[in-house]
C-alpha positions in Angstrom: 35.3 158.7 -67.8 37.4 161.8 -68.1 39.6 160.4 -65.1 40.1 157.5 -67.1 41.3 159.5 -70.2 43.3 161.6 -68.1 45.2 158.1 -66.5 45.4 157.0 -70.7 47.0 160.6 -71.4 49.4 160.2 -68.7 50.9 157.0 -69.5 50.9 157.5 -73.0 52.8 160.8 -72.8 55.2 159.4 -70.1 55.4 156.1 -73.0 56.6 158.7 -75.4 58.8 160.7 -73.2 60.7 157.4 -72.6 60.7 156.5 -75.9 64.0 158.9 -77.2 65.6 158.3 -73.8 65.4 154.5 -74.4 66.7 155.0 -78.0 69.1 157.1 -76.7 70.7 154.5 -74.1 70.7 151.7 -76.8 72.3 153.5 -79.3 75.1 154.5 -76.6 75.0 150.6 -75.4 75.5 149.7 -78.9 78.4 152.3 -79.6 80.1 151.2 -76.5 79.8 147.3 -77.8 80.9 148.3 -81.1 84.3 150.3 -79.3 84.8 147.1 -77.3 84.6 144.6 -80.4 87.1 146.9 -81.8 89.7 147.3 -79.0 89.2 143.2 -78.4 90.1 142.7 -82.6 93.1 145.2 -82.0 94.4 143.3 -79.0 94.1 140.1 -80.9 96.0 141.7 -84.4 98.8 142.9 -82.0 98.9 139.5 -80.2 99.1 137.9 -83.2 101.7 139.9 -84.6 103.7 139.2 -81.2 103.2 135.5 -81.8 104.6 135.1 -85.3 107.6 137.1 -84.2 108.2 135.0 -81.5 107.5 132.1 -83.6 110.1 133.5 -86.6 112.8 133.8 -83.4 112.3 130.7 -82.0 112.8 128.7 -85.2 115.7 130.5 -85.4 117.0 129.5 -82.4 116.1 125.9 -82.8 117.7 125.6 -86.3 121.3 127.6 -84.7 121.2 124.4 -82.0 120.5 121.8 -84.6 123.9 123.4 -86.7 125.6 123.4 -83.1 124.7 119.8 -82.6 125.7 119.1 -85.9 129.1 120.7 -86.1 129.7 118.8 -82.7 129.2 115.3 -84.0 130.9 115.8 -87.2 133.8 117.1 -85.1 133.5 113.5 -82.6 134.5 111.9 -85.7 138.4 111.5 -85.0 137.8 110.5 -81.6 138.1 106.2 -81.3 134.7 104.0 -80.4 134.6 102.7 -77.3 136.2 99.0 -77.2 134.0 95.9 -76.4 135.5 95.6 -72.9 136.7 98.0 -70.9 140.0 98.1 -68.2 138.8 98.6 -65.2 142.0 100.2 -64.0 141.0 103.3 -66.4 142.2 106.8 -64.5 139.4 109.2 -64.8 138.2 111.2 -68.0 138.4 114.6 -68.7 135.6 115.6 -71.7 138.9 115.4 -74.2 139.0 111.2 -73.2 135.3 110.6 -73.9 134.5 107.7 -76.8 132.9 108.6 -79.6 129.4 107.1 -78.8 129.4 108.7 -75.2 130.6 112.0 -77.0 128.0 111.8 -79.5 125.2 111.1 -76.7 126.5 113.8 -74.3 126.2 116.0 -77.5 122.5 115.1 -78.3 121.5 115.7 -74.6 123.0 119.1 -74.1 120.8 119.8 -77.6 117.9 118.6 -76.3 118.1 120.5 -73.5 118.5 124.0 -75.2 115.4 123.0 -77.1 113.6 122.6 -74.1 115.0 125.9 -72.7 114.1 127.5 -76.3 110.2 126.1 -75.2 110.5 127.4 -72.0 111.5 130.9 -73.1 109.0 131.1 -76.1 106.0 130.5 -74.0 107.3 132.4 -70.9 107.4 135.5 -73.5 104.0 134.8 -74.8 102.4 134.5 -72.2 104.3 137.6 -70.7 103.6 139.4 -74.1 99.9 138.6 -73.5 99.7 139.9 -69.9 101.5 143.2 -70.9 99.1 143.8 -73.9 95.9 143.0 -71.7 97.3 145.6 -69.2 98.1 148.3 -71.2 101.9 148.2 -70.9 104.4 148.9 -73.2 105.4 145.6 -75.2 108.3 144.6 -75.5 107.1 141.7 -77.2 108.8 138.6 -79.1 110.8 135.6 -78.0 111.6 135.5 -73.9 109.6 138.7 -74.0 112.6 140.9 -76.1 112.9 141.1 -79.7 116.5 140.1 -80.9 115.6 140.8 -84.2 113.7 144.3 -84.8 113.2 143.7 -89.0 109.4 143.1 -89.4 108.4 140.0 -91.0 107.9 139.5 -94.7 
């Protein structure tokens, strides 16, 4: 019988022996999760801010090409419509010959494609923005990855 309370003695000492290292550990483990929510709910504020920046530049840019565009057409105005029928035995054209409507077209393409290139650059620098922040580099943040305009937002 006395073995038996000996055994009982044992394990219940070793049970309380383990019971401040266990409280211990978890209270680290749970310090450790609470630093890593944290760090993850910084990265995500700074990511955030990166991304209304970029956002704030890239509507900029899209409204300058819209005024380009704009200032374009208005100045294809003086230039004659193409006729109904061509001569055939027209020399070639230099930009200054174009019609109006091929103008005008020429005009809109070249507009879309800066706003593709805007799109391009935006999400390049986001996703670049991203990867710096996630690797502890130093941001340089914003629209293509550079900030053109250094005045926080509003």
């Amino acid at each position: 019988m006395q073995k038996y309370f000996l055994i009982a003695a044992l394990i219940l000492g070793l049970l309380i022996g383990a019971i401040p290292t266990w409280l211990y550990y978890s209270g680290k483990l749970a310090k450790q999760e609470a630093d890593a929510i944290v760090a993850t709910q910084d990265l995500e504020k700074k990511l955030n801010v990166n991304k209304a920046q970029a956002d704030f530049e890239k509507q900029f840019a899209v409204a300058a090409a819209s005024t380009q565009l704009q200032s374009v057409i208005d100045s294809l105005r003086n230039r004659p419509m193409r006729p109904a029928t061509v001569a055939s035995a027209q020399p070639a054209c230099t930009g200054a010959g174009l019609y109006r409507d091929d103008s005008e077209f020429l005009a809109r393409l070249a507009e879309r494609a800066e706003q593709v290139k805007i799109e391009r650059d935006y999400y390049y620098g986001q996703y670049e923005a991203a990867r710096r922040l996630l690797a502890g580099e130093k941001q340089d943040g914003g629209f293509g990855g550079q900030v053109s305009n250094p005045k926080p937002l509003p």
